[in-house]
C-alpha angles and dihedrals in degrees: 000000000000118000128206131277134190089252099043087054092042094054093050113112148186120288143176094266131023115257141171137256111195130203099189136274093052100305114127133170107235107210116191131207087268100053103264115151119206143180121245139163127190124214150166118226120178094344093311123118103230135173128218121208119212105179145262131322118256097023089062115036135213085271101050093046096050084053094047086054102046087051100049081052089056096052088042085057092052085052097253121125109222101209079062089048091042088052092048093045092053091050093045084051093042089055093045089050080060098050098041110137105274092055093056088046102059098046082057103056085046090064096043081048093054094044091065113261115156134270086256107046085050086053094057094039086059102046088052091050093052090053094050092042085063093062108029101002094110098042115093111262093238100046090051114107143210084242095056087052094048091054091060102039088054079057085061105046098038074076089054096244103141106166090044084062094046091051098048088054088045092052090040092062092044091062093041085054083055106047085043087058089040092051096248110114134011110223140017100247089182085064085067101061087054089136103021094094134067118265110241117231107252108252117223115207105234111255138178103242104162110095095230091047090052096053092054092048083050095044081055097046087060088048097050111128107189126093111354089233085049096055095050098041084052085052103041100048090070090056093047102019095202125159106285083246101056088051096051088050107050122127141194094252091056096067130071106188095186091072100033086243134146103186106185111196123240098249082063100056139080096237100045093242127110113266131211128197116193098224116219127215088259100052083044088055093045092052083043097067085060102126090204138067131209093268092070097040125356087211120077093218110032121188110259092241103051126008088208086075134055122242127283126289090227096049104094095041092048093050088050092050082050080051093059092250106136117223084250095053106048139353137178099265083042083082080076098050085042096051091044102056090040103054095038088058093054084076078217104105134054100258078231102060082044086055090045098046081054096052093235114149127230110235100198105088099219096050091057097051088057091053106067096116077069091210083275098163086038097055094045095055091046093050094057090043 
């Protein structure tokens, strides 16, 4: 029997009525009345006549067709019939196409929304996935390697941004924990490359930790003549020393001044647990100066464009730079640093109750489960004085 050729394909033409040109072991060319040439094979599985369609010539040429057929023999040896396997394989890619990495992604940062995690952190949890779905967003979860990560991530640090990197692998393995409890992947492939990457030196804010020093920037805070807000929430952070983000979001709601309390709720800090911050005479009276109430705005320092919204991140750190303070001599979360030399080397607190006034966590677990009572009369008693 003949088989097929290029010229002989190329020369068949429109007819009448459709016919068939073979090749051998069921592959023949289907020729219709325009011209169109198709790729069919014929076969019998369990006892049924069946046909098999490959495609379109010239999109899939004499050779790839010959291959698809010699595949689909193979399967029908093994018993299996391959218009059923084609049909299996569309709908596994159509599923994986379902589950590629940005939709898994994004079902993810629904949940850690939902559970309560800051503006901020959802900003930046954002940024760093955008940035992910641009390499990888489109692959399946489960067919992504350690290898493809570690691509990007080189990209990352070749501009000698090192915690960026870090963060991206830590992000992506976020989201592999989540598609392995989903049921959508098997294994976290970035916790393979722990170690791969370059350590990032570790940043200080720069802070005034001298005690002199500290008196003049607080002498200029009182004499600080821009926004009224500004002015009082510049004021009030020495005397609470909490993270830039948890002042310029308090609220109301969050003080009870009955009880000289300011309580921050969990989704507002950085480590997720409730804060509370012993408030002294002098951080009452400060609050107190606030020419507005929570009808006007909930928050106590609303942004100047909208009071449904706090004031700007960049707002502390650009009054101290009108102040005269550089980026490398005192920022806003430098008020911490600040707080905490100055008190340790008054000799006067446990270096615990300090720790815990700051928010900070233990990481020793033991440690942790003997300090429940949390220093609290100690660190009332500091914070006034």
């Amino acid at each position: 029997m003949m088989t097929l050729s290029v010229v002989s394909i190329k020369a068949a033409k429109g007819r009448d009525k459709p016919y068939k040109l073979t090749d051998g072991d069921g592959l023949f060319l289907y020729v219709a009345p325009n011209g169109g040439r198709y790729w069919r094979m014929n076969y019998r599985h369990l006892s049924k006549q069946k046909t098999l369609a490959f495609g379109v010539w010239p999109d899939v040429g004499l050779a790839d067709a010959r291959e698809q057929r010699d595949a689909a023999r193979k399967l029908l040896a093994k018993g299996e019939d391959p218009r059923e396997k084609i049909k299996l394989d569309r709908i596994a890619a159509t599923v994986a196409a379902s589950n590629s990495f940005k939709a898994v992604a994004d079902e993810w940062l629904t949940k850690v929304e939902r559970e309560g995690r800051s503006t901020a952190t959802m900003k930046k949890l954002r940024w760093l996935l955008d940035y992910i779905n641009m390499s990888i967003g489109k692959r399946p979860i489960a067919s992504i390697t350690a290898h493809e990560i570690l691509v990007m991530l080189r990209k990352i640090e070749s501009k000698g941004r090192f915690e960026t990197a870090k963060r991206l692998r830590s992000a992506c393995s976020q989201i592999f924990r989540y598609a392995i409890a989903t049921a959508r992947a098997e294994r976290d492939v970035a916790a393979d490359l722990r170690g791969a990457l370059i350590a990032p030196q570790p940043v200080h804010r720069a802070a005034i930790t001298n005690a002199q020093a500290a008196g003049q920037l607080l002498r200029a805070l009182e004499g600080f003549e821009g926004y009224a807000n500004t002015r009082v929430a510049l004021r009030l952070l020495p005397h609470v020393f909490v993270r830039p983000g948890e002042l310029r979001h308090a609220e109301w709601a969050d003080f009870d001044f009955d009880k000289a309390l300011w309580i921050i709720p969990a989704h507002k800090t950085k480590m997720r647990k409730a804060h509370v911050v012993p408030l002294s005479t002098q951080a009452l009276a400060i609050i107190g100066s606030i020419e507005h109430d929570g009808d006007y705005s909930r928050f106590f320092f609303p942004s100047l464009r909208s009071v449904d919204r706090p004031m700007s991140e960049n707002t502390i750190n650009a009054a101290l730079r009108r102040m005269g303070y550089a980026q490398d001599e005192m920022t806003g979360h430098g008020f911490r640093a600040m707080a905490a030399t100055l008190l340790n080397e008054m000799g006067l607190w446990n270096s615990d109750a300090i720790e815990r006034q700051l928010a900070h966590c233990d990481n020793n677990a033991v440690r942790r489960a003997y300090a429940r009572g949390e220093y609290w009369e100690e660190r009332v008693r500091m914070m006034q004085h």
